[in-house]
VEXTOR-599848 format. One record per atom (N, C-alpha, C): atom name; x, y, z. Coordinates in steps of 0.05 Angstrom, whole numbers. Layout:
<sites>
SITE atom     c1     c2     c3
SITE   CA      X      Y      Z
...
</sites>
This chain:
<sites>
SITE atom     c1     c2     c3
SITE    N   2780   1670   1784
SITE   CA   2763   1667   1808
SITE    C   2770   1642   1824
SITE    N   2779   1625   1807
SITE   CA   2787   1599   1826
SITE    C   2773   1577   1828
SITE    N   2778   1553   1843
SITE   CA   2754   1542   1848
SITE    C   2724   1549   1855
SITE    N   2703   1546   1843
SITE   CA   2676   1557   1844
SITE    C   2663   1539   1875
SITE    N   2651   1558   1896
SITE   CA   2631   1542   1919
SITE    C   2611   1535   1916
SITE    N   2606   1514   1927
SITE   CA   2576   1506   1928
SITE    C   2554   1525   1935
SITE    N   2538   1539   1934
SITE   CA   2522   1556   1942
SITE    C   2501   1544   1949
SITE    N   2493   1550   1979
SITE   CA   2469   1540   1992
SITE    C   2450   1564   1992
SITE    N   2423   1567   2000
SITE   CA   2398   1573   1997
SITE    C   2402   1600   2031
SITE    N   2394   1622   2018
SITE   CA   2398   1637   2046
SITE    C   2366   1641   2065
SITE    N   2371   1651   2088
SITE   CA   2351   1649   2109
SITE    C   2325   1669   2106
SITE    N   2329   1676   2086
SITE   CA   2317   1711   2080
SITE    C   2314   1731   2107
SITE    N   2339   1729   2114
SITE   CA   2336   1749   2139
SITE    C   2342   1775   2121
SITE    N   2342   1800   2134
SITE   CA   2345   1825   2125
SITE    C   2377   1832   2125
SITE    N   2381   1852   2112
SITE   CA   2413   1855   2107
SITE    C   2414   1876   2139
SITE    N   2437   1865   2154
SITE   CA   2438   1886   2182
SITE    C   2456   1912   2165
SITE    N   2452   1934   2178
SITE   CA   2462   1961   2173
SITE    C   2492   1954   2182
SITE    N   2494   1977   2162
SITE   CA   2536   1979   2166
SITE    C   2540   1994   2179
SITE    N   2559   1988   2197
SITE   CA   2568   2010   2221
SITE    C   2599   2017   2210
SITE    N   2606   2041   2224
SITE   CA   2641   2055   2220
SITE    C   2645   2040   2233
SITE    N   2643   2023   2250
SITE   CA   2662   2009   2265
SITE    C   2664   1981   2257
SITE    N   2650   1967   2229
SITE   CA   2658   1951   2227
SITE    C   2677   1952   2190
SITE    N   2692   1974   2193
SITE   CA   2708   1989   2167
SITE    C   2729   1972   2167
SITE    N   2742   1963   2191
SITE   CA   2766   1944   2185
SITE    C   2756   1909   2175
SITE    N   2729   1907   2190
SITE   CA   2726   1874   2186
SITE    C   2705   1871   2163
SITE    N   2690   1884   2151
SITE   CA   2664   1875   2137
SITE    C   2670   1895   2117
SITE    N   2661   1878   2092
SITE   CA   2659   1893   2059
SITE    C   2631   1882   2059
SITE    N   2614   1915   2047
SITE   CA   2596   1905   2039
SITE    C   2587   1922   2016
SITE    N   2590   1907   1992
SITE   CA   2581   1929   1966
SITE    C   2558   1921   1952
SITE    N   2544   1943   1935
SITE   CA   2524   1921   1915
SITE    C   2515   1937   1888
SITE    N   2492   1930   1867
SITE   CA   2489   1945   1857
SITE    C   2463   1939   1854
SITE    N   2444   1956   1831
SITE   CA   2416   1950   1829
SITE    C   2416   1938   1787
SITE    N   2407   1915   1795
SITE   CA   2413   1912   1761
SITE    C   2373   1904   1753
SITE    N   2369   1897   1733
SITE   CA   2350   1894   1718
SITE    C   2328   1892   1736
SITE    N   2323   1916   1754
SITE   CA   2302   1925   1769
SITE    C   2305   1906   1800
SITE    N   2321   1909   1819
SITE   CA   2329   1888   1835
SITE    C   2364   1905   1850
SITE    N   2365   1900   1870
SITE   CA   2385   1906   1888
SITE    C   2406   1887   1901
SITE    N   2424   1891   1885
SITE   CA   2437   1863   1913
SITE    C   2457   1864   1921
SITE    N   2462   1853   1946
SITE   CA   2490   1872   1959
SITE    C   2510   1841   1966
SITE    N   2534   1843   1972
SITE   CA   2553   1828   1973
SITE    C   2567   1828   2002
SITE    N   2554   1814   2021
SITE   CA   2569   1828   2058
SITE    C   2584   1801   2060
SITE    N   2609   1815   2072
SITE   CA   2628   1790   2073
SITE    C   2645   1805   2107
SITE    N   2648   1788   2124
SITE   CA   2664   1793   2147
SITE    C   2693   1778   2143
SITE    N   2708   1798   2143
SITE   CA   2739   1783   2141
SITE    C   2748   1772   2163
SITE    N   2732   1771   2192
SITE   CA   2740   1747   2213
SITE    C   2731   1732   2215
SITE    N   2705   1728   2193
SITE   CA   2695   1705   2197
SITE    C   2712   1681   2191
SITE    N   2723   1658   2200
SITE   CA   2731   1641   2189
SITE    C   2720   1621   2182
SITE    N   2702   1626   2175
SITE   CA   2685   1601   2149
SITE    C   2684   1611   2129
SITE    N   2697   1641   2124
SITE   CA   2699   1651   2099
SITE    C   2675   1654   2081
SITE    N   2655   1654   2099
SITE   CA   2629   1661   2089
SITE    C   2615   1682   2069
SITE    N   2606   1680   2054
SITE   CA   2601   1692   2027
SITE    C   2567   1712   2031
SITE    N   2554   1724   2029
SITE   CA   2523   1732   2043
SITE    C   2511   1744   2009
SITE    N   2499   1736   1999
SITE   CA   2474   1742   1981
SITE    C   2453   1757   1985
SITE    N   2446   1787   1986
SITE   CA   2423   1793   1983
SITE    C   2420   1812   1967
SITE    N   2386   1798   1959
SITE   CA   2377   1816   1938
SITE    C   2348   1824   1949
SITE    N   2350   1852   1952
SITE   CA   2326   1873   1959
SITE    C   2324   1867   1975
SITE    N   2354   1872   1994
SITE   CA   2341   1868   2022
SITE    C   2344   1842   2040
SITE    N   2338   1820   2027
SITE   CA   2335   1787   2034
SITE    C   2356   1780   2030
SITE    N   2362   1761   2049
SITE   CA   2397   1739   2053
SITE    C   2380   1717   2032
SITE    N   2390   1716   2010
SITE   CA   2381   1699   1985
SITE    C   2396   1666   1980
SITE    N   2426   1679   1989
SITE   CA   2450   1653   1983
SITE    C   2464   1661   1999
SITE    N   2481   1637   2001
SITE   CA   2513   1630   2014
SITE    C   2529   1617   2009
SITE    N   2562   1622   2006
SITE   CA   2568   1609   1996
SITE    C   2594   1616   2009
SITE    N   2619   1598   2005
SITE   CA   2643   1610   2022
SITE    C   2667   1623   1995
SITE    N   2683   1644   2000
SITE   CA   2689   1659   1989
SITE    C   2719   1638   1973
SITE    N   2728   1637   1945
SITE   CA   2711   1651   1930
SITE    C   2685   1652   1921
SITE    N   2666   1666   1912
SITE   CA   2644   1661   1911
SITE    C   2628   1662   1871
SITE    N   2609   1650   1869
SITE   CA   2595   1659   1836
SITE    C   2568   1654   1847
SITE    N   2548   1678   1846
SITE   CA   2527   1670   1849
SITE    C   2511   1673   1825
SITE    N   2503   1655   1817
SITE   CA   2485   1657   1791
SITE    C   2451   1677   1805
SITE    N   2455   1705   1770
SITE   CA   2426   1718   1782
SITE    C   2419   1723   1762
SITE    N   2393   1732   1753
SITE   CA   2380   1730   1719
SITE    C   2398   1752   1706
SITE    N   2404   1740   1687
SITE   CA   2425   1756   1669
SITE    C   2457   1758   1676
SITE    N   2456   1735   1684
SITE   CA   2483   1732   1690
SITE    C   2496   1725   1719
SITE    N   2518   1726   1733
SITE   CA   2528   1724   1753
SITE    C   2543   1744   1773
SITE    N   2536   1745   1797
SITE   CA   2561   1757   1813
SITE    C   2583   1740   1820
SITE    N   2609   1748   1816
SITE   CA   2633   1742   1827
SITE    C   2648   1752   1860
SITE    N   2659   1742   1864
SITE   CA   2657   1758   1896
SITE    C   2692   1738   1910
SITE    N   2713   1755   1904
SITE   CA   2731   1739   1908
SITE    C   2750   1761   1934
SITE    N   2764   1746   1956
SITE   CA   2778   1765   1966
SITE    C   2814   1758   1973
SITE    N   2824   1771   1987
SITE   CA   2851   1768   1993
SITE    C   2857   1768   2023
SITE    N   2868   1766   2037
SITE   CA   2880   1771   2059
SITE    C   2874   1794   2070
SITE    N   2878   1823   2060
SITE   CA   2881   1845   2057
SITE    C   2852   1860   2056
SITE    N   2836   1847   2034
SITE   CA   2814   1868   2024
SITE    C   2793   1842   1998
SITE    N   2780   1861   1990
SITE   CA   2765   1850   1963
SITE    C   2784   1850   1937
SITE    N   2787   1830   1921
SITE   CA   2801   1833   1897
SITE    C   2778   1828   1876
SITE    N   2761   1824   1883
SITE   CA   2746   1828   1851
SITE    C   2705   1821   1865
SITE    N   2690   1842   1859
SITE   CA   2670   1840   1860
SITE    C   2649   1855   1837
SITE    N   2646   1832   1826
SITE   CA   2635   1845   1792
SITE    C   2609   1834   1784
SITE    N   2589   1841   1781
SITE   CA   2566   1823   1759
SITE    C   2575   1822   1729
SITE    N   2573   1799   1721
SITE   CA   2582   1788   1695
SITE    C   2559   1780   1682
SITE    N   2551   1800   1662
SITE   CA   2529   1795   1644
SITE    C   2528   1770   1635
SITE    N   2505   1770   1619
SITE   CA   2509   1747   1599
SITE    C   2523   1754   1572
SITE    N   2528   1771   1572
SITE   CA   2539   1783   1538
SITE    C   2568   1783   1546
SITE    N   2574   1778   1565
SITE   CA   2609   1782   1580
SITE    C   2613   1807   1591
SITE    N   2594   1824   1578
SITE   CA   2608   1853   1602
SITE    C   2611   1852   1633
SITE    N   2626   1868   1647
SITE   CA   2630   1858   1672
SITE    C   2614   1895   1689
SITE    N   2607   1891   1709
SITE   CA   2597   1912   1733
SITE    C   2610   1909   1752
SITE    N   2620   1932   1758
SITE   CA   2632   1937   1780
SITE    C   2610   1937   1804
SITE    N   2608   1929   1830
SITE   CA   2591   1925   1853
SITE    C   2616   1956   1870
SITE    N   2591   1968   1876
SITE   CA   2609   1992   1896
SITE    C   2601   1983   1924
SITE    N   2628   1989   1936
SITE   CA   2625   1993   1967
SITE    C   2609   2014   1976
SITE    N   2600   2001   2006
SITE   CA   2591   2020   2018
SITE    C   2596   2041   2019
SITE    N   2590   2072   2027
SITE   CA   2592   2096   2031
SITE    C   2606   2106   2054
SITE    N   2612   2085   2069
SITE   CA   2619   2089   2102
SITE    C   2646   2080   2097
SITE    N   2648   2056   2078
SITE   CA   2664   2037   2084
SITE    C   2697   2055   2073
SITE    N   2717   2034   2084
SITE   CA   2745   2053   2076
SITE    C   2748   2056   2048
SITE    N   2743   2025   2022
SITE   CA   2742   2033   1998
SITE    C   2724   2052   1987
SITE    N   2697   2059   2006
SITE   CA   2688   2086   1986
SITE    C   2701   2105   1992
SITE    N   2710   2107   2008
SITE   CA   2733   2126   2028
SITE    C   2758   2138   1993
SITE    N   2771   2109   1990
SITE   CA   2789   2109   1975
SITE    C   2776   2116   1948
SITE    N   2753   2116   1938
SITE   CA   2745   2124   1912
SITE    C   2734   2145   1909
SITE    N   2727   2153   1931
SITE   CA   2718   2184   1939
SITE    C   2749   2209   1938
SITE    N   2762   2190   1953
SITE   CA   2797   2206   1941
SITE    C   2806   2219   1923
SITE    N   2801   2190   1898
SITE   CA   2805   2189   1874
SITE    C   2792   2206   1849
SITE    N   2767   2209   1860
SITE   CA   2756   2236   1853
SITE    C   2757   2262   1854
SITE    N   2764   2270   1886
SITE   CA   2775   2291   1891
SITE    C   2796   2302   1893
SITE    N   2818   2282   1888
SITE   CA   2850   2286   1892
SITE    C   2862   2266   1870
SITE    N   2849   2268   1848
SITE   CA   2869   2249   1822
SITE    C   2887   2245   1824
SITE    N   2908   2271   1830
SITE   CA   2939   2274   1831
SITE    C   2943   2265   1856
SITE    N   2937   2265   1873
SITE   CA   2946   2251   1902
SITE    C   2947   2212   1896
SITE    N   2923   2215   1886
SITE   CA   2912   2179   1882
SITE    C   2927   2162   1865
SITE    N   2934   2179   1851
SITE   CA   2957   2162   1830
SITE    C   2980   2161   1836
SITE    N   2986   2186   1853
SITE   CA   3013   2179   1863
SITE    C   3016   2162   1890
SITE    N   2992   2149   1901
SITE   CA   2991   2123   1925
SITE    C   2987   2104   1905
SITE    N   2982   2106   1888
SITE   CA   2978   2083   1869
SITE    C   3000   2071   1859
SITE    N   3018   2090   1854
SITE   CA   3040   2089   1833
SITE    C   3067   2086   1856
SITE    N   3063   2087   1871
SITE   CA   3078   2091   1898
SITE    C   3080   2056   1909
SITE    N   3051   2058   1908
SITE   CA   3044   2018   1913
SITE    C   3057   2004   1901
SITE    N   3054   2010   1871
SITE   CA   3068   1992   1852
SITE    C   3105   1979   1857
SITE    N   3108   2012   1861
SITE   CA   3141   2013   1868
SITE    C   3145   1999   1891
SITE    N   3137   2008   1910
SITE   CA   3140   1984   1935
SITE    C   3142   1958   1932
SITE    N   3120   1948   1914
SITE   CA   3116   1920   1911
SITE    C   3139   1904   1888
SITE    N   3144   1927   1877
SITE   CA   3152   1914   1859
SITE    C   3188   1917   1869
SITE    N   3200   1933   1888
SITE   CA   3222   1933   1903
SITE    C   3221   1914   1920
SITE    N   3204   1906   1932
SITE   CA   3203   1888   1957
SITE    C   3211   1856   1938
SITE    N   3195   1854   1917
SITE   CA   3193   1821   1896
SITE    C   3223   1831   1889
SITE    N   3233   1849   1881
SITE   CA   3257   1846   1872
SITE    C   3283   1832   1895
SITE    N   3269   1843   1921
SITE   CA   3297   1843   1945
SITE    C   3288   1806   1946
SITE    N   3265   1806   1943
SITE   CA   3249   1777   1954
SITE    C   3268   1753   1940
SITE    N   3266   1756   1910
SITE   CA   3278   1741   1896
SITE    C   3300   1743   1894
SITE    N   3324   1755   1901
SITE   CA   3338   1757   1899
SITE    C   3355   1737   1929
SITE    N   3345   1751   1949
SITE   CA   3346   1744   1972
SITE    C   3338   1707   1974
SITE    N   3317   1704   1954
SITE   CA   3321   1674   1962
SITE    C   3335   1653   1945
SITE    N   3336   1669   1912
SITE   CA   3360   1659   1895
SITE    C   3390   1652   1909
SITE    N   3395   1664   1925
SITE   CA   3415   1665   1945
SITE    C   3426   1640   1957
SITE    N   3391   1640   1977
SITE   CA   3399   1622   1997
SITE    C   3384   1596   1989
SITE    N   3370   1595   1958
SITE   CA   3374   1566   1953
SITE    C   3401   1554   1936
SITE    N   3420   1573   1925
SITE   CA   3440   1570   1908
SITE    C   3461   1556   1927
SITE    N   3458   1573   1959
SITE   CA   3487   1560   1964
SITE    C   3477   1541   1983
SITE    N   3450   1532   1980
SITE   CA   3448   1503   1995
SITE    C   3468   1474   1976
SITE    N   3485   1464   1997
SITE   CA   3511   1456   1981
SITE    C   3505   1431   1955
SITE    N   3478   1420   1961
SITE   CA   3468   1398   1941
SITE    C   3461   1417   1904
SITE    N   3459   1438   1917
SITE   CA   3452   1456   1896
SITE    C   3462   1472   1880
SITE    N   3484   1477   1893
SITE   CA   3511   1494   1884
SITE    C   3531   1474   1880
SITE    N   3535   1447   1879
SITE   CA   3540   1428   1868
SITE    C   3539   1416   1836
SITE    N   3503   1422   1846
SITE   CA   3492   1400   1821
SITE    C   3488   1428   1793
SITE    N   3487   1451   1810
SITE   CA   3479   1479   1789
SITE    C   3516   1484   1776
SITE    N   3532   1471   1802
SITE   CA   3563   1490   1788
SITE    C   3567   1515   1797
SITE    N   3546   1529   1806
SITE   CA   3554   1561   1817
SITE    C   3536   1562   1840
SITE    N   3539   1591   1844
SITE   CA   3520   1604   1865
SITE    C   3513   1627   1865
SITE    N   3496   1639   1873
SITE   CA   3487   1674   1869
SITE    C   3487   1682   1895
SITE    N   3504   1709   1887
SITE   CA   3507   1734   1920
SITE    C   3489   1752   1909
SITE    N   3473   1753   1925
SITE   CA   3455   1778   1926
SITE    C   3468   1804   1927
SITE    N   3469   1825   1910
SITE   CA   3481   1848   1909
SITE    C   3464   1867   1938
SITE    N   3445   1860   1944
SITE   CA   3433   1871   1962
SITE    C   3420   1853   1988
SITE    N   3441   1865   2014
SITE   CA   3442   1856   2035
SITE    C   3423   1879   2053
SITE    N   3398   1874   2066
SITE   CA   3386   1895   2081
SITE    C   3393   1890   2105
SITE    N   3393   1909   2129
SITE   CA   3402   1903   2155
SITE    C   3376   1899   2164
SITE    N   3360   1892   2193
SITE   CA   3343   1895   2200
SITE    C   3332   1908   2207
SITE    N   3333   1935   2205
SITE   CA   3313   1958   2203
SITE    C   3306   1961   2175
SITE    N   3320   1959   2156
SITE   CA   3304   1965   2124
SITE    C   3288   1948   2125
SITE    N   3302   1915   2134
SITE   CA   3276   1887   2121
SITE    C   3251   1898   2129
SITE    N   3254   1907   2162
SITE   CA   3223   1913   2171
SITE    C   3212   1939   2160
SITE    N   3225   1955   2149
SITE   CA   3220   1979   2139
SITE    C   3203   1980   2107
SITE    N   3221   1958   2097
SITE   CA   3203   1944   2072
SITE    C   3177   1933   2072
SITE    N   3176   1908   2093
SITE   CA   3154   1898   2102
SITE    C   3135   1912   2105
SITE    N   3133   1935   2119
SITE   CA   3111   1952   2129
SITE    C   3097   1967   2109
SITE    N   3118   1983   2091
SITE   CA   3123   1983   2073
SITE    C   3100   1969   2051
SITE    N   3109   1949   2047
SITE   CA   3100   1933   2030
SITE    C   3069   1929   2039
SITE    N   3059   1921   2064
SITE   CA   3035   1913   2075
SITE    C   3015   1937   2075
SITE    N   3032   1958   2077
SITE   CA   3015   1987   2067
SITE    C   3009   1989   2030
SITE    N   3024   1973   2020
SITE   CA   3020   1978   1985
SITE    C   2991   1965   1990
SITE    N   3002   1940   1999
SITE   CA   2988   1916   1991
SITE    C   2955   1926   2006
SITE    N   2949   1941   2023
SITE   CA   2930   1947   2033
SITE    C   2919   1967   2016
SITE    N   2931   1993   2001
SITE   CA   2923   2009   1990
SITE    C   2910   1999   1962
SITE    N   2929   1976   1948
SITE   CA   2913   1969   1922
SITE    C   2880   1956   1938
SITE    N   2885   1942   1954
SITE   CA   2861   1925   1967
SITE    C   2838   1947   1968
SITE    N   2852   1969   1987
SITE   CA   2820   1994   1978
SITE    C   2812   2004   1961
SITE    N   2833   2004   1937
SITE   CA   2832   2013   1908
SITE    C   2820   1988   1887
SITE    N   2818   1962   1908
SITE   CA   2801   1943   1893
SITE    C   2816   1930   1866
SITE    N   2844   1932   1867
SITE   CA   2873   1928   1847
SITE    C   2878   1900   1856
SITE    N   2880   1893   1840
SITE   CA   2896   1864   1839
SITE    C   2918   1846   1820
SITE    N   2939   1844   1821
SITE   CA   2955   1827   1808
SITE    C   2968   1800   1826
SITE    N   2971   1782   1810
SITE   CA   2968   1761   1812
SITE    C   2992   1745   1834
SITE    N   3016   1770   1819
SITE   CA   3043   1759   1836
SITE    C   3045   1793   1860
SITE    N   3042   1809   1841
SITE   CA   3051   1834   1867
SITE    C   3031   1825   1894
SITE    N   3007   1828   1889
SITE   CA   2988   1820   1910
SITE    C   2979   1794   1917
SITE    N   3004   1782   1918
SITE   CA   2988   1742   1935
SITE    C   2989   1752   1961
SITE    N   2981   1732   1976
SITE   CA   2969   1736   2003
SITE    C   2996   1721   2017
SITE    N   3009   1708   2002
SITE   CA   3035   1699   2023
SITE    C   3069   1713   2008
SITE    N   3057   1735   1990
SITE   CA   3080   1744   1988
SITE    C   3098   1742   2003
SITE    N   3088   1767   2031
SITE   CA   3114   1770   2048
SITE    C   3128   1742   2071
SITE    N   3113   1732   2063
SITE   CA   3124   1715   2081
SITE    C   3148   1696   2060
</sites>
């Protein structure tokens, strides 16, 4: 989860309704635990990275993302990426973890609604992601083993240097990229996360 935020005290305004049109900028998921509702709304332009707490309804807390909000019987977690949500869970007190579902509108219910209806389609975007990502880290590292080897202080002090067996022209690099930013978006609706395939400054 990362560094933990300070969590301030929310306004108890009411949770505003989710619109289709805000599917690209706003996650908002929740669940109902030990008689109680609480949803998780986060705007990905916000740049204060603002975190929204409510339960039954009421803006309860705030906090900026990543987020832990302590609630009886445990905590919500509420962490995101560049891309999407990477982890939105209530964490018991016993350690079990809850999954918080997205909205119904939103593109990740979109993507779990898929997954139900098209197993064999979903696994193979799934499994499809992986390969991308994991082609792209291969060209990545390779590509920069390269060009820190034959920086001359380095290929000096190392004794050698490494040629990349694989030179892309500029239509594949950008072909990869896109590529890649489509993996990296699909685990994001699939709510997937790994640590090195999915950093937020991979491609760069």
């Amino acid at each position: 989860m990362g560094r933990k935020r300070a969590i301030e005290p929310g306004d108890d305004r009411p949770l505003p309704p989710y619109s289709r049109l805000q599917v690209v900028n706003r996650s908002l998921l929740g669940l109902t635990h030990a008689g109680h509702t609480y949803a998780v709304d986060y705007d990905f332009f916000d740049w204060d990275d603002e975190v929204s707490l409510y339960a039954d309804g009421r803006r309860t807390a705030v906090a900026k993302a990543p987020a832990v909000f302590p609630v009886p019987g445990g905590r919500i977690e509420f962490a995101t990426t560049f891309y999407g949500v990477k982890r939105a869970h209530l964490v018991l007190a016993t350690g079990a973890e809850l999954p918080l579902s997205p909205h119904p509108k939103s593109l990740e219910a979109w993507r779990q609604r898929l997954a139900q209806r098209r197993p064999a389609l979903s696994a193979l975007m799934a499994g499809a992601a992986v390969v991308v990502l994991v082609v792209g880290l291969v060209v990545a590292a390779m590509s920069l083993l390269d060009s820190v080897t034959h920086e001359p202080r380095v290929a000096e002090w190392l004794g050698w240097s490494f040629d990349s067996p694989l030179e892309l022209s500029g239509a594949a690099a950008t072909a990869l990229t896109v590529a890649g930013i489509a993996a990296i978006v699909e685990r994001a609706l699939s709510m997937r996360h790994h640590w090195l395939l999915d950093a937020d400054t991979w491609w760069a």
